[in-house]
C-alpha positions as CSV (number, residue, x, y, z in Angstrom):
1,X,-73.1,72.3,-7.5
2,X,-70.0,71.3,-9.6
3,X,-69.9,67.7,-10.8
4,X,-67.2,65.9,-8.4
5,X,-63.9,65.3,-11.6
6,X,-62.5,61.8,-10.7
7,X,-58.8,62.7,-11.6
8,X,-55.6,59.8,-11.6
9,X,-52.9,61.8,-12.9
10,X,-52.0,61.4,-9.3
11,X,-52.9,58.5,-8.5
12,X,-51.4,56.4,-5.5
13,X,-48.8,54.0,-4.9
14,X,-49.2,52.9,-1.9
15,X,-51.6,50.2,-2.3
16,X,-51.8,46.5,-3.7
17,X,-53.9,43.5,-4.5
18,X,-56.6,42.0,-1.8
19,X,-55.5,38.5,-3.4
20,X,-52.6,36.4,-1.4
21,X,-54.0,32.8,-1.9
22,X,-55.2,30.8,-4.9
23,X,-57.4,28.0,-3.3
24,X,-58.8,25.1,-5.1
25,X,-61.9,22.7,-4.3
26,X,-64.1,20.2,-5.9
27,X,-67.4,20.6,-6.2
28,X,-68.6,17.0,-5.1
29,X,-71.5,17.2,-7.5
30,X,-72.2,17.3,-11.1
31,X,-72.4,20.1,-13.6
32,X,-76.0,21.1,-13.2
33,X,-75.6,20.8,-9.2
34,X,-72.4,22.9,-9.0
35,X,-73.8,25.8,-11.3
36,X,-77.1,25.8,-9.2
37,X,-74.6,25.8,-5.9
38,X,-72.4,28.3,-7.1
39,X,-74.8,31.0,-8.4
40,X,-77.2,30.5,-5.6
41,X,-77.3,32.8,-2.4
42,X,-75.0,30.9,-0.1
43,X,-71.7,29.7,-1.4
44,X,-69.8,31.3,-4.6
45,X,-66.5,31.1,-6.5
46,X,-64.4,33.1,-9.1
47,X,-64.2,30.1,-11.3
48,X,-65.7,26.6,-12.1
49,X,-63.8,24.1,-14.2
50,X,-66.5,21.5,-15.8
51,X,-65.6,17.6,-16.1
52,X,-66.1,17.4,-20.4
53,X,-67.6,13.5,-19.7
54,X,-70.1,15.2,-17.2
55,X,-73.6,14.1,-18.8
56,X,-75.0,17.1,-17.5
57,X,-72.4,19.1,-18.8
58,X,-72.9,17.6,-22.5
59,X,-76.7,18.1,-22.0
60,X,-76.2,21.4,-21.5
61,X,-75.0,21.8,-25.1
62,X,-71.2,22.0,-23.9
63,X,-68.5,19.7,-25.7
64,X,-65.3,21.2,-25.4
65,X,-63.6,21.9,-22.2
66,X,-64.7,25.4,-20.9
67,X,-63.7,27.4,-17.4
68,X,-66.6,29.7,-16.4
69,X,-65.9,32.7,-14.4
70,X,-68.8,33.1,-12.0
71,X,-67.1,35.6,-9.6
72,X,-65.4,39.1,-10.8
73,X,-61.8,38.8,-9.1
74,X,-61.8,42.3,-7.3
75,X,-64.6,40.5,-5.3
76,X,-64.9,38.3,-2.8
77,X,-66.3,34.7,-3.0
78,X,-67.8,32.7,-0.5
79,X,-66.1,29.4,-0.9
80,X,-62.9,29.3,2.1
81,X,-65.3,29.7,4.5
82,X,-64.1,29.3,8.3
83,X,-60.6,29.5,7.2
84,X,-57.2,29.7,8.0
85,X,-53.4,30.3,6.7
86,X,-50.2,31.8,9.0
87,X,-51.7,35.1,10.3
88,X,-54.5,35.2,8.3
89,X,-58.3,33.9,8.8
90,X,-61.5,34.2,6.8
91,X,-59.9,33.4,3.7
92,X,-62.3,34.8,1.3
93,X,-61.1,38.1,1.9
94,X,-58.1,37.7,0.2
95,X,-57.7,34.9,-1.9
96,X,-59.2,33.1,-5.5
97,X,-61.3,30.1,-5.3
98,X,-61.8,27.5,-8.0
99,X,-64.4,25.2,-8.2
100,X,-63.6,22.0,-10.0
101,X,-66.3,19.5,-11.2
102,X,-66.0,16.2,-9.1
103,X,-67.8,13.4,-8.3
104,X,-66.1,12.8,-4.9
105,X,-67.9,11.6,-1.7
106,X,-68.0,10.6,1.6
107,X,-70.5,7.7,3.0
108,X,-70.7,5.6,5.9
109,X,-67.6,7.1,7.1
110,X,-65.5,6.4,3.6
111,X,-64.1,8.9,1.4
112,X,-64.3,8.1,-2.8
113,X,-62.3,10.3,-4.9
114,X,-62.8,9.9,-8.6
115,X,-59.5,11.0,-10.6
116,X,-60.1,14.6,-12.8
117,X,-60.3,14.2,-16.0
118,X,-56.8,15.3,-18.3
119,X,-58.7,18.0,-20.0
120,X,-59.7,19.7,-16.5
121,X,-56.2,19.4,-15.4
122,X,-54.3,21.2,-18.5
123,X,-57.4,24.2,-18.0
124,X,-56.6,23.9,-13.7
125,X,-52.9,24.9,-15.3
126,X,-53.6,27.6,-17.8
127,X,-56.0,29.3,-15.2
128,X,-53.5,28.7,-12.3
129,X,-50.2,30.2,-14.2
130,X,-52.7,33.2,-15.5
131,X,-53.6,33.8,-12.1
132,X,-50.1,34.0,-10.6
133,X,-48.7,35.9,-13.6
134,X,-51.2,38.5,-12.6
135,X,-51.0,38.3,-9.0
136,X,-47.3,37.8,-8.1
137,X,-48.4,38.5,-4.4
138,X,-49.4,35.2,-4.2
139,X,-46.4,33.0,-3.0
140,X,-46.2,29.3,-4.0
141,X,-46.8,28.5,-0.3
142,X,-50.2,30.4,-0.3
143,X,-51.5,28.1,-3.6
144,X,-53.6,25.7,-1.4
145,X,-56.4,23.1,-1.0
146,X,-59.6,23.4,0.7
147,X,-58.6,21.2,3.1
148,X,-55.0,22.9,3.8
149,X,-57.0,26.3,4.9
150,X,-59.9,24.6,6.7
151,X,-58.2,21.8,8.6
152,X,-60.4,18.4,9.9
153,X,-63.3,20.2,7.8
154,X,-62.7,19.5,4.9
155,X,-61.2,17.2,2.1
156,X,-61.1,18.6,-1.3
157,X,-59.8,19.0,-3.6
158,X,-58.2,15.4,-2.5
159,X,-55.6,13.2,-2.9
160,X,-56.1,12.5,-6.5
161,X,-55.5,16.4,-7.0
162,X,-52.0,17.1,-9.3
163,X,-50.2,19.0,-6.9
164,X,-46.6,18.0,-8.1
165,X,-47.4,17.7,-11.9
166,X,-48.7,21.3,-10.9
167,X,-45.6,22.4,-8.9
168,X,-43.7,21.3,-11.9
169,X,-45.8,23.6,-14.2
170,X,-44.7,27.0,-11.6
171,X,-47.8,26.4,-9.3
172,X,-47.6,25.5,-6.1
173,X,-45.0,24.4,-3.3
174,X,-43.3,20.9,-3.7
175,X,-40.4,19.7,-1.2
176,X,-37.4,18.7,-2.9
177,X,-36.4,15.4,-3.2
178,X,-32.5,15.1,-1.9
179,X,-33.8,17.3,1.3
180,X,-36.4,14.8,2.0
181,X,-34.6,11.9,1.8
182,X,-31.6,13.7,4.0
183,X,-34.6,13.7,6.5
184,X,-36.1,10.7,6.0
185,X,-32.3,9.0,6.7
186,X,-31.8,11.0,9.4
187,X,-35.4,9.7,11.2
188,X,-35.4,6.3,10.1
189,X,-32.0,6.3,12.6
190,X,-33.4,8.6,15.2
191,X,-36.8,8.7,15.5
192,X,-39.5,11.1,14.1
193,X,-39.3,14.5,16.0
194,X,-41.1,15.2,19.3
195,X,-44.3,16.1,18.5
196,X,-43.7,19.8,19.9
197,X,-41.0,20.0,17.1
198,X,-43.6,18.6,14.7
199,X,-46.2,21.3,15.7
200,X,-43.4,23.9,15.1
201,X,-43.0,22.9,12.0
202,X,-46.6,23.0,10.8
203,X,-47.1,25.7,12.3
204,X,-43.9,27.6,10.8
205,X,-45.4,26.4,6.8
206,X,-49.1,27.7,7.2
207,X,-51.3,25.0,9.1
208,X,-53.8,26.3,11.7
209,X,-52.2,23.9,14.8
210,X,-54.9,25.5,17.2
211,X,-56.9,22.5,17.2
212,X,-54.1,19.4,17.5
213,X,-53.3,19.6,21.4
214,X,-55.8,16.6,21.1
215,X,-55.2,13.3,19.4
216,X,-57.9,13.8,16.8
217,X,-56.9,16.9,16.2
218,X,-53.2,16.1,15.4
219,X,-54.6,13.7,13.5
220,X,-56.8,15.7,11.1
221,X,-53.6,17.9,10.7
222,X,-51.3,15.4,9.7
223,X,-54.4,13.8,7.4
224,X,-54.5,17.5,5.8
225,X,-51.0,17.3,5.0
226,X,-50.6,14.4,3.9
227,X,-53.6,15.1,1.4
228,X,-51.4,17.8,-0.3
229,X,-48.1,16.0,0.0
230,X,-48.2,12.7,1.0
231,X,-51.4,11.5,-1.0
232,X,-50.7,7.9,-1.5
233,X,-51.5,7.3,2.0
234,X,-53.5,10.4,3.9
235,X,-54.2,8.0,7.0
236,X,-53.5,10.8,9.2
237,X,-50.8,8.7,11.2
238,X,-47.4,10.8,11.4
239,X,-44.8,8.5,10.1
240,X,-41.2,9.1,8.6
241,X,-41.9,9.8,5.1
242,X,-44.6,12.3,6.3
243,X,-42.5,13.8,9.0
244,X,-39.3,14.1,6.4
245,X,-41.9,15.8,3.4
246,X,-43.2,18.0,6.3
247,X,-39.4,19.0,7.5
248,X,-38.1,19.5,3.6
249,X,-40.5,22.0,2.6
250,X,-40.2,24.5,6.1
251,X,-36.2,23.7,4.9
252,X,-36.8,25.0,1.5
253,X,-38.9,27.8,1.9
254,X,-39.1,29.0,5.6
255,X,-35.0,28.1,6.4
């Protein structure tokens, strides 16, 4: 039998990348914890970015900032989870999860979320922009938080995360600022919209609205949201400010 020749001088061109999203997390654990996490059987990432003033980082022999790549990118990682963005579920399929080292947590019903360090925010960028250069499938709306994909589940990467320093760097989607305050005029005289206009509106940037016919569930979406682009408060109450950052972005990319 003849040796099967594996032969690409005519190769296809009808195909693409599996990636579409570029999701970020923290770890909520040190160093040691999130390398013993991340290379264990049950959860996984393409990437970790360490915290440089982690003691268990430094006794590990580590002083300068380093990004470890624990996942080959043509695979996937388990880190989305239960997930959802427009059409598409089980996130891990199709996207880029980075871990980031952070100390946040959640006790007695209170969230704590420790700033990142500057160092892990210029690597966050240089990964990020590598990442999109290489993958221009991945839209600015589809550069996401945990907790934008996996709605009332979960928080991270948080409301300390740099999304507009970020969006300012090419990553990411930021609303801009003469749109929202069109909108936020135009509510503070007429209201916020009815909440079926609101839903619409979620809907129509990405958020999974299956879940917010209920009070708590509206209110985990808007708390969500507000993580990514409202973090100064993320109280999960729909107010004007919220409602005019949620109508300025659908404006700017989705009009």
């Amino acid at each position: 039998m003849k040796p099967i020749i594996y032969n690409k001088h005519h190769a296809t061109q009808s195909s693409n990348s599996r990636v579409r999203f570029l999701i970020f997390h923290y770890t909520a654990g040190n160093f040691s914890s999130s390398v013993n996490a991340l290379t264990g059987p049950n959860v996984s990432a393409h990437y970790l970015v360490p915290d440089i003033t982690d003691p268990s980082y430094l006794n590990a022999g580590y002083t300068g900032q380093e990004v470890f790549s624990l996942v080959d990118e043509t695979k996937r990682a388990w880190h989305a989870g239960v997930s959802q963005w427009g059409n598409r579920s089980s996130l891990n399929d199709t996207s880029i999860g980075v871990e980031i080292v952070n100390l946040a947590t959640f006790s007695q019903g209170v969230f704590n979320f420790p700033p990142y360090q500057p160092e892990q925010i210029v690597a966050i960028e240089q990964l990020a922009v590598n990442i999109l250069e290489r993958y221009p499938d991945i839209s600015p709306t589809h550069v996401l938080g945990h907790s934008d994909v996996a709605v009332g589940r979960k928080s991270d990467p948080g409301p300390k995360f740099p999304w507009h320093a970020l969006y300012l760097k090419g990553i990411g989607a930021w609303f801009d600022d003469a749109t929202r305050d069109a909108y936020l005029q135009q509510y503070n005289e007429t209201g916020i919209p009815a909440r079926t206009e609101l839903l619409k509106q979620f809907k129509t940037y990405g958020y999974d609205v299956s879940n917010a016919s209920t009070e708590q569930g509206f209110t985990q979406l808007v708390r969500a949201f507000q993580l990514h682009f409202r973090p100064e408060t993320y109280d999960g109450i729909m107010d004007v400010q919220t409602a005019a950052n949620l109508a300025a972005l659908v404006r700017k990319y989705f009009a």
